[in-house]
Backbone bond lengths (Angstrom), bond angles and torsions (degrees), N, CA, C in turn:
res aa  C-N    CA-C-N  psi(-1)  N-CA   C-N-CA  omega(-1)  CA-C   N-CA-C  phi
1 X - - - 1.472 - - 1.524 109.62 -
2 X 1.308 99.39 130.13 1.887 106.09 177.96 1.708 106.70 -44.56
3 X 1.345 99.02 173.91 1.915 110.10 176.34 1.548 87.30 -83.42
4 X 1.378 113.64 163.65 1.269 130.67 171.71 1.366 95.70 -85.44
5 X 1.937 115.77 155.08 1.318 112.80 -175.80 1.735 96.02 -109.46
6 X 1.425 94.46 173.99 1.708 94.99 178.21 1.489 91.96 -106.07
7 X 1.926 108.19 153.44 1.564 92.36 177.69 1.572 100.41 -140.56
8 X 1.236 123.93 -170.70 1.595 124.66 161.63 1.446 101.56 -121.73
9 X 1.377 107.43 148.56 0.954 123.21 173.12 1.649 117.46 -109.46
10 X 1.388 103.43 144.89 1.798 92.67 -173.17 1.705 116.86 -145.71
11 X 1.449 84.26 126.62 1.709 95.98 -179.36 1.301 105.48 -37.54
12 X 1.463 154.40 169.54 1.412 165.04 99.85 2.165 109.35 -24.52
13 X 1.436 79.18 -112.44 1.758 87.42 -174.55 1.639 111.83 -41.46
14 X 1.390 124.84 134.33 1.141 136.98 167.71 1.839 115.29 67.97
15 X 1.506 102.22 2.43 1.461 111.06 162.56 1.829 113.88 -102.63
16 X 1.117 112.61 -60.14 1.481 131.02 -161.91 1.572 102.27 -101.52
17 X 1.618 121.64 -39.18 1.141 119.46 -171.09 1.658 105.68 -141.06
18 X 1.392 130.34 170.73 0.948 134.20 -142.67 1.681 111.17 -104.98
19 X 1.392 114.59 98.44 1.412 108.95 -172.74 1.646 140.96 -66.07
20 X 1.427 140.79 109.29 1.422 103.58 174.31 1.767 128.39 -48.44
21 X 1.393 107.40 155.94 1.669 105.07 174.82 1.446 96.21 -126.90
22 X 0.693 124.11 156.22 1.840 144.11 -159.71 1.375 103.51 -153.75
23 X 1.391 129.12 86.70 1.716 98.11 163.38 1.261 117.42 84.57
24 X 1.542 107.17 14.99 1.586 114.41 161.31 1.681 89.75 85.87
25 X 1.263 141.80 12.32 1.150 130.76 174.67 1.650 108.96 -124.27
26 X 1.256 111.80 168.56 1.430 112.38 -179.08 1.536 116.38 -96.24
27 X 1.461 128.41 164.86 1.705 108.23 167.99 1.806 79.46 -172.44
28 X 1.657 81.01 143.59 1.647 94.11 -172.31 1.398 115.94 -70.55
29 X 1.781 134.49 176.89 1.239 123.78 169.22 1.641 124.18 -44.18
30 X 1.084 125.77 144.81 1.204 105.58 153.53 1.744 136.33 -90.62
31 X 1.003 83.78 -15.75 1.818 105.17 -172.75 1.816 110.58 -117.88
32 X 1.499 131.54 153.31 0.946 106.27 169.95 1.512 123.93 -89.47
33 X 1.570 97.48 -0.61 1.590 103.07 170.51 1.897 100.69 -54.59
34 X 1.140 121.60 -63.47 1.705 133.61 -174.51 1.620 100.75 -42.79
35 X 1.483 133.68 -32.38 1.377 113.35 -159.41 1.584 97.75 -93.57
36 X 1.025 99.54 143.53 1.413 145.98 -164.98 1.441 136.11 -139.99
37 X 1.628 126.27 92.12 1.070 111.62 -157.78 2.020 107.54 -86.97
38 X 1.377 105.05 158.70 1.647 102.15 -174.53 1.749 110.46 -80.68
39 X 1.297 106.43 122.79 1.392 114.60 163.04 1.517 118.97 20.61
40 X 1.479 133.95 131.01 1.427 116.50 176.25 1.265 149.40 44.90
41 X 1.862 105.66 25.12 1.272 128.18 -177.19 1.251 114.98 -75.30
42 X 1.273 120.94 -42.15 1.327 122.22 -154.15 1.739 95.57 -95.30
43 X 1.350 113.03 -5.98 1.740 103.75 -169.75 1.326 103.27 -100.81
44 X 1.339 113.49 -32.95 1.554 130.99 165.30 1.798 105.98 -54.62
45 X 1.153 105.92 -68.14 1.620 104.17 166.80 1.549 121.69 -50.03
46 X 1.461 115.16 -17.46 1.581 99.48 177.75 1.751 102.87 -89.93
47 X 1.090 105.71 -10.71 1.758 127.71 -175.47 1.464 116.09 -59.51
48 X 1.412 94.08 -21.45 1.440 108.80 -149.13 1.578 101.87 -115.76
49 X 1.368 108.93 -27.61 1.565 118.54 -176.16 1.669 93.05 -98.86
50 X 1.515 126.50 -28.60 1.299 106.42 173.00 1.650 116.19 -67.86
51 X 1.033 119.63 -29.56 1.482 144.69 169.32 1.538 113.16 -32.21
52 X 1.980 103.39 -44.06 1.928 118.65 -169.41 1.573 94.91 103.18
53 X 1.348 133.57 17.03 1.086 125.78 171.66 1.890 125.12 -83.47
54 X 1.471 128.97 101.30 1.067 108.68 173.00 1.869 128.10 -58.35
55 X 1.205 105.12 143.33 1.623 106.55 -172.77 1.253 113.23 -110.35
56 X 1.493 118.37 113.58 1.251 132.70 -171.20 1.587 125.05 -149.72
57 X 1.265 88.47 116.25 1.883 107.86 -160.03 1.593 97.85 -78.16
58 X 1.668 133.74 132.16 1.154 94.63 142.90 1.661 86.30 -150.43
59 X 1.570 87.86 155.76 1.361 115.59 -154.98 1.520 118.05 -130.00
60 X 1.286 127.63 105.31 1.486 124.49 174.53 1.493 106.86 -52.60
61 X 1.277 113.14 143.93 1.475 115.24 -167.60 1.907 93.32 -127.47
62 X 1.231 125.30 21.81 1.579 122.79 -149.39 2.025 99.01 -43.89
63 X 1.427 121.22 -41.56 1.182 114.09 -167.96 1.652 114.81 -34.61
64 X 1.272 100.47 -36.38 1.622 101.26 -169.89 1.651 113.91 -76.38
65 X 1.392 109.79 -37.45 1.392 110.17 169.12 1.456 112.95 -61.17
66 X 1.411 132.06 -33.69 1.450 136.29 172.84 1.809 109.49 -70.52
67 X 1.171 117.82 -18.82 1.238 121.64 145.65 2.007 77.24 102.42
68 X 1.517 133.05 23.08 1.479 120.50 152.21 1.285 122.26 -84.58
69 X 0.868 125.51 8.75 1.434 131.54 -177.99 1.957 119.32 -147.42
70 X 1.200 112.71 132.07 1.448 107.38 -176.43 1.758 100.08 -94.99
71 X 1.951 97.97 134.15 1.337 82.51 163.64 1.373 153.71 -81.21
72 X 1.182 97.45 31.73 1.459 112.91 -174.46 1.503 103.96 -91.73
73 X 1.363 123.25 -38.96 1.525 132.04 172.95 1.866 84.43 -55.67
74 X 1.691 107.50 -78.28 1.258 76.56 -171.08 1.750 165.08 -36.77
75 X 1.636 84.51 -25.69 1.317 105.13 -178.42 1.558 108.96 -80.87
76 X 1.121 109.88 -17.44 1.875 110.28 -164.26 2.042 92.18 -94.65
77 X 1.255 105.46 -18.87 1.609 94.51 168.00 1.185 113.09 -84.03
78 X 1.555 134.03 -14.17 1.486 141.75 173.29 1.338 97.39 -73.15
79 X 1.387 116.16 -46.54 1.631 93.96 176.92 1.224 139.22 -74.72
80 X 1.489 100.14 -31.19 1.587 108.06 161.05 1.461 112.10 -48.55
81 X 1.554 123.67 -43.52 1.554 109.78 -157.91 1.304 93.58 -93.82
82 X 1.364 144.51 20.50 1.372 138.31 156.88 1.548 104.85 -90.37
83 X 1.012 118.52 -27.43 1.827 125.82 174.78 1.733 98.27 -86.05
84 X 1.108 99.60 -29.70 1.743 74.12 -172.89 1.593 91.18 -94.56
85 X 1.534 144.48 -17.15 1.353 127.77 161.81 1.111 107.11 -133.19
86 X 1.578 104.60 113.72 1.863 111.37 -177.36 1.617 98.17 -91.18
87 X 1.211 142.92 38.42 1.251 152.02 177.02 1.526 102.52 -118.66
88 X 1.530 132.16 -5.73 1.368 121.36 170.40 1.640 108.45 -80.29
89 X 1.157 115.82 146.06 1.893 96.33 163.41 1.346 110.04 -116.59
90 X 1.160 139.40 -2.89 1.290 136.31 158.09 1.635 119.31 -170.91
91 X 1.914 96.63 154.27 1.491 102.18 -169.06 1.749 103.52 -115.54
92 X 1.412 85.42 134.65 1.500 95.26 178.03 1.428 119.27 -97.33
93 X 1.707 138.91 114.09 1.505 111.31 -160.94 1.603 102.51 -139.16
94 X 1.630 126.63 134.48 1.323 111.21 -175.30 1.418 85.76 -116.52
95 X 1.455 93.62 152.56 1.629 110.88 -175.56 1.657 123.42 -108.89
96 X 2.050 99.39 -5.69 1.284 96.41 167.25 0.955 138.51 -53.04
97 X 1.562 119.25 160.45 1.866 116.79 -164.89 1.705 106.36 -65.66
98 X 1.639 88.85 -52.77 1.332 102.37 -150.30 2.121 145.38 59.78
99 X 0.895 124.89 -127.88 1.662 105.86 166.84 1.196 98.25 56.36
100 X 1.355 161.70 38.03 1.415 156.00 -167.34 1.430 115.07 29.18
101 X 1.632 99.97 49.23 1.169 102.97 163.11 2.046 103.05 -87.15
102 X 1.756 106.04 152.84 1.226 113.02 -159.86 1.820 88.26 -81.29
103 X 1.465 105.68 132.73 1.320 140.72 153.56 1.852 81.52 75.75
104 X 1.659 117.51 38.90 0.998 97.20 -170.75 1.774 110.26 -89.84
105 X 1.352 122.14 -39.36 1.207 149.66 135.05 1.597 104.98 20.70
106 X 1.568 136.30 129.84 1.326 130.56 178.48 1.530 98.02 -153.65
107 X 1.074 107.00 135.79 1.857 131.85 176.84 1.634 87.46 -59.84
108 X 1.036 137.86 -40.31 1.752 118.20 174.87 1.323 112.56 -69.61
109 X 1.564 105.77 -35.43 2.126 99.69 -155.49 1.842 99.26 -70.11
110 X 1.280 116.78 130.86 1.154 120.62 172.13 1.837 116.46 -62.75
111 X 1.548 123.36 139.12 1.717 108.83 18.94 1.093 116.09 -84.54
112 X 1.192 139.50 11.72 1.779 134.85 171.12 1.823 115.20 -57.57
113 X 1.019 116.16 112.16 1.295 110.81 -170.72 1.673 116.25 -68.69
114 X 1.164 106.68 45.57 1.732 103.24 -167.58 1.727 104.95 -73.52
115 X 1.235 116.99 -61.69 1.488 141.81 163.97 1.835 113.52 -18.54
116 X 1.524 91.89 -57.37 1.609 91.37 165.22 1.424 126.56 -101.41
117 X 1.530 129.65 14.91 1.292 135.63 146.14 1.737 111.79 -79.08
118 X 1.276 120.55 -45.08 1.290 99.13 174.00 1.614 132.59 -85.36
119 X 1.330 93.16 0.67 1.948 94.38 -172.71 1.572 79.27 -92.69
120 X 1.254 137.42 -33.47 1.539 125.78 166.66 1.346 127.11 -36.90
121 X 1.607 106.48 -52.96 1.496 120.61 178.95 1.201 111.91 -64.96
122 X 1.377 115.70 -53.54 1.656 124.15 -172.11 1.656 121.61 -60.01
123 X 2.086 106.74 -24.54 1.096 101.83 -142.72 1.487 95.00 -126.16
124 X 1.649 107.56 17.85 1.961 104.99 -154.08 0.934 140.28 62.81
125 X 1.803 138.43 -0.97 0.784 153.89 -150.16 1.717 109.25 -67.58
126 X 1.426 107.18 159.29 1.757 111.00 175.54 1.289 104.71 -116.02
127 X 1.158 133.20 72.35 1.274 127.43 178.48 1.525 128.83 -36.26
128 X 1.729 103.08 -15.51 1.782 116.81 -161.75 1.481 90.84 -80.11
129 X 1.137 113.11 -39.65 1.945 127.87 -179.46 1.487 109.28 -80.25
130 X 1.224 137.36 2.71 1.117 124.09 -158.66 1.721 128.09 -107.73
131 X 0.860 147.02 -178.48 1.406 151.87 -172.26 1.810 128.67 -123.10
132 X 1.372 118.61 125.21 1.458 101.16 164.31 1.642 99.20 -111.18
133 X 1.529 106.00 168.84 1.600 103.93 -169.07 1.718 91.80 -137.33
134 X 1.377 145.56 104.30 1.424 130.86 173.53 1.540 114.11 -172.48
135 X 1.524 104.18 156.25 1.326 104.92 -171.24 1.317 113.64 -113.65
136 X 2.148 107.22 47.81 1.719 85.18 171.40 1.748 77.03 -150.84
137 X 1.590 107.11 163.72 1.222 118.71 176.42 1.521 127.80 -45.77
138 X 1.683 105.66 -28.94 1.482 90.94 164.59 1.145 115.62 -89.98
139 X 1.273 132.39 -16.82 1.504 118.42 168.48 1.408 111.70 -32.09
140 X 1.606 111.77 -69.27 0.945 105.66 -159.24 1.689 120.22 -79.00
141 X 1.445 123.65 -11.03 1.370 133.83 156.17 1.311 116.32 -37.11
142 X 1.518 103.19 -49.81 1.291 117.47 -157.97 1.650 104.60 -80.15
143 X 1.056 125.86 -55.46 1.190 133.08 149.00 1.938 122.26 -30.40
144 X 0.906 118.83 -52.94 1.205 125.61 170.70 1.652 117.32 -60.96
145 X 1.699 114.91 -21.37 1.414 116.29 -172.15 1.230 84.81 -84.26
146 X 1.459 142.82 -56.50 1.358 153.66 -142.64 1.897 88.03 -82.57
147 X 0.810 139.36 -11.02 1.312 115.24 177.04 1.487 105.96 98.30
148 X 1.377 153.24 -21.79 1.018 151.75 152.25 1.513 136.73 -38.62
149 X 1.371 125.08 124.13 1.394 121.64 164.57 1.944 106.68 -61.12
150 X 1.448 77.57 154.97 1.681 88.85 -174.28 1.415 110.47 -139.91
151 X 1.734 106.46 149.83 1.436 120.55 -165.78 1.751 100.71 -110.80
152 X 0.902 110.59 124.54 2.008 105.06 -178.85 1.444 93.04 -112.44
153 X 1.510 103.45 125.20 1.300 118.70 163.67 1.317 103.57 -108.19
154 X 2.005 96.89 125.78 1.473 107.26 -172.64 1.345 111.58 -118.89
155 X 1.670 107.85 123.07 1.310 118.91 170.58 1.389 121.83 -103.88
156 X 1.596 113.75 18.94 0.898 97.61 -164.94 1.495 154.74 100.94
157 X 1.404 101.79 -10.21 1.574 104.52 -164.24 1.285 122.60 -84.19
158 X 1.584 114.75 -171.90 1.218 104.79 -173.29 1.437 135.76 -103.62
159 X 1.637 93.76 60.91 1.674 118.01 -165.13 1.859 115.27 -143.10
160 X 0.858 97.57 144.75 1.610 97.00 177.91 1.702 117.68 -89.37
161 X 0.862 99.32 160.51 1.457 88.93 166.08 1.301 130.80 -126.95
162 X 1.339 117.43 162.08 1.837 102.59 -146.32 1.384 109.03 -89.53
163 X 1.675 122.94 -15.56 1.655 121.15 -140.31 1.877 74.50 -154.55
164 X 1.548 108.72 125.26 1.626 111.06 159.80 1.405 111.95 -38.53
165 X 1.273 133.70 160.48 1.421 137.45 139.81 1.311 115.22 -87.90
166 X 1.773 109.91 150.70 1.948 109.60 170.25 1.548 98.00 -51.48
167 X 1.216 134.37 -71.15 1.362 146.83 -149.95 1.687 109.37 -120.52
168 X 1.272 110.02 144.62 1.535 120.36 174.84 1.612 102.99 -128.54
169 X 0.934 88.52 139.99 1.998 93.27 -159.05 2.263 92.30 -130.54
170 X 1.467 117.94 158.37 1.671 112.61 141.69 1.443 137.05 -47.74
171 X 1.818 93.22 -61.83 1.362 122.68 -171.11 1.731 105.04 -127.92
172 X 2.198 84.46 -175.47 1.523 93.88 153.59 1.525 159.87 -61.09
173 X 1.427 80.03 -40.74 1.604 97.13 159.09 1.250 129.17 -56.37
174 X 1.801 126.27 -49.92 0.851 123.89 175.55 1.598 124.61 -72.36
175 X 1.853 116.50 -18.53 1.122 100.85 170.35 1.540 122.90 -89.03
176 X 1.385 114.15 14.07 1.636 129.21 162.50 1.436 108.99 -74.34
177 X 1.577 114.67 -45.98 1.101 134.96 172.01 1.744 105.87 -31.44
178 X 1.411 84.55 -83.57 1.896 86.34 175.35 1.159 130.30 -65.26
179 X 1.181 140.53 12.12 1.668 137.30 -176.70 1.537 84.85 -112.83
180 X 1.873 106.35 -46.00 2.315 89.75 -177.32 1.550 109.06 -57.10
181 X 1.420 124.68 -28.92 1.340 111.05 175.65 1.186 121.60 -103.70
182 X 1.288 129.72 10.39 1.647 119.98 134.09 1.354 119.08 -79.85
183 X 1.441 123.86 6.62 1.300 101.55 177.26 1.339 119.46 -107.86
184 X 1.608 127.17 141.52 1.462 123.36 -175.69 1.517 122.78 -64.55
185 X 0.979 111.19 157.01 1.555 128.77 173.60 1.406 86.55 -62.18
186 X 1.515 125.87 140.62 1.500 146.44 67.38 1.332 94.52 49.74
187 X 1.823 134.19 117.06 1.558 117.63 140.47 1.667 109.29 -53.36
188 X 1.357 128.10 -19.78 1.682 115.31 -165.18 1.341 94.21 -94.88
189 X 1.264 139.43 -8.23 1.282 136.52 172.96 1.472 122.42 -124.37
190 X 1.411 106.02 31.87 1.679 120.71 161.93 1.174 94.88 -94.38
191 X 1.561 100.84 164.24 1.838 102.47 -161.94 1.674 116.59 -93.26
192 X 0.862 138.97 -168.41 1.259 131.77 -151.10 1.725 102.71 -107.29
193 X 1.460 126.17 147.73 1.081 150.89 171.02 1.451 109.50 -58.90
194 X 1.423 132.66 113.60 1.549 141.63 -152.45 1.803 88.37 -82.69
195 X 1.254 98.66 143.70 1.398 111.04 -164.36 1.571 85.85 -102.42
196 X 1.691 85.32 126.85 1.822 104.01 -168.73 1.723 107.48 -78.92
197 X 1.679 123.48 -17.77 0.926 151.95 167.98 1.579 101.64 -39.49
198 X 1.396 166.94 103.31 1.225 143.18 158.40 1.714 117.99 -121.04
């Protein structure tokens, strides 16, 4: 059986693509005309897969389970952000409502770490090596149940968050920034043994 890989995992809205804020709060596109990914996503993401990093988005989608959003919008922005970064290899997405909606609640929708236990199982993953990347309190909950260090991208909003993050970053770039330099060299790309020969 292969080695397990280490991967990051990555919020959607206000990580990868560009969120509305309303009122000091965040809320995803509604249309796929609106999605928009932020500056230097996709080069940062190839950064990250040249690195040995698996790339894996996953994203509560609750609007669609509340029945405001069709998932077909949703799905046609998943395809766009696989064309606009062919460096992801898979998206993880729960569609429960949640909000105390009854039996609305799902072992995937974050902060429940369901999302990153099964793209683990399915995908080989090393969770002990691995990454969360997001800018809302369950990101990083959710990440923290699963065993992962976590990157909080802070905009600011008008929410606290429940659990510190490893790292607090602006953007995307910079939280690529910090996971490429926590991560070790490669034995085939540590540097070479000084030739005792002189």
């Amino acid at each position: 059986m292969s080695a397990l890989r280490p991967a990051v995992f990555l919020d959607r809205d206000g990580t990868l693509n560009l969120q509305v804020v309303r009122a000091g709060k965040p809320y995803p596109p509604a249309t796929l005309a609106e999605f928009a990914l932020f500056p230097g996503v996709p080069e940062a993401c190839a950064q990250l897969a040249a690195a040995g990093y698996v790339l894996v988005v996953a994203t509560n989608q609750p609007d669609v389970g509340r029945g405001d959003q069709a998932q077909s919008v949703v799905e046609a922005m998943h395809a766009r952000l696989r064309e606009l970064v062919p460096a992801l290899t898979h998206i993880e997405v729960c569609y429960a409502p949640g909000q105390g909606v009854a039996h609305a609640e799902d072992y995937r929708r974050k902060p429940a770490p369901g999302m990153i236990t099964d793209a683990a199982s399915n995908l080989g993953l090393d969770l002990a090596r691995s990454w969360m990347v997001g800018d809302r309190w369950r990101d990083l909950d959710c990440g923290q149940r699963a065993g992962l260090r976590t990157v909080f991208i802070d905009f600011g909003y008008d929410e606290a968050l429940r659990a510190a993050p490893d790292f607090t970053v602006k953007d995307f770039t910079a939280a690529a920034a910090v996971i490429l330099r926590s991560t070790p060299l490669p034995e085939s790309k540590s540097l070479p043994a000084p030739n005792p020969e002189t």
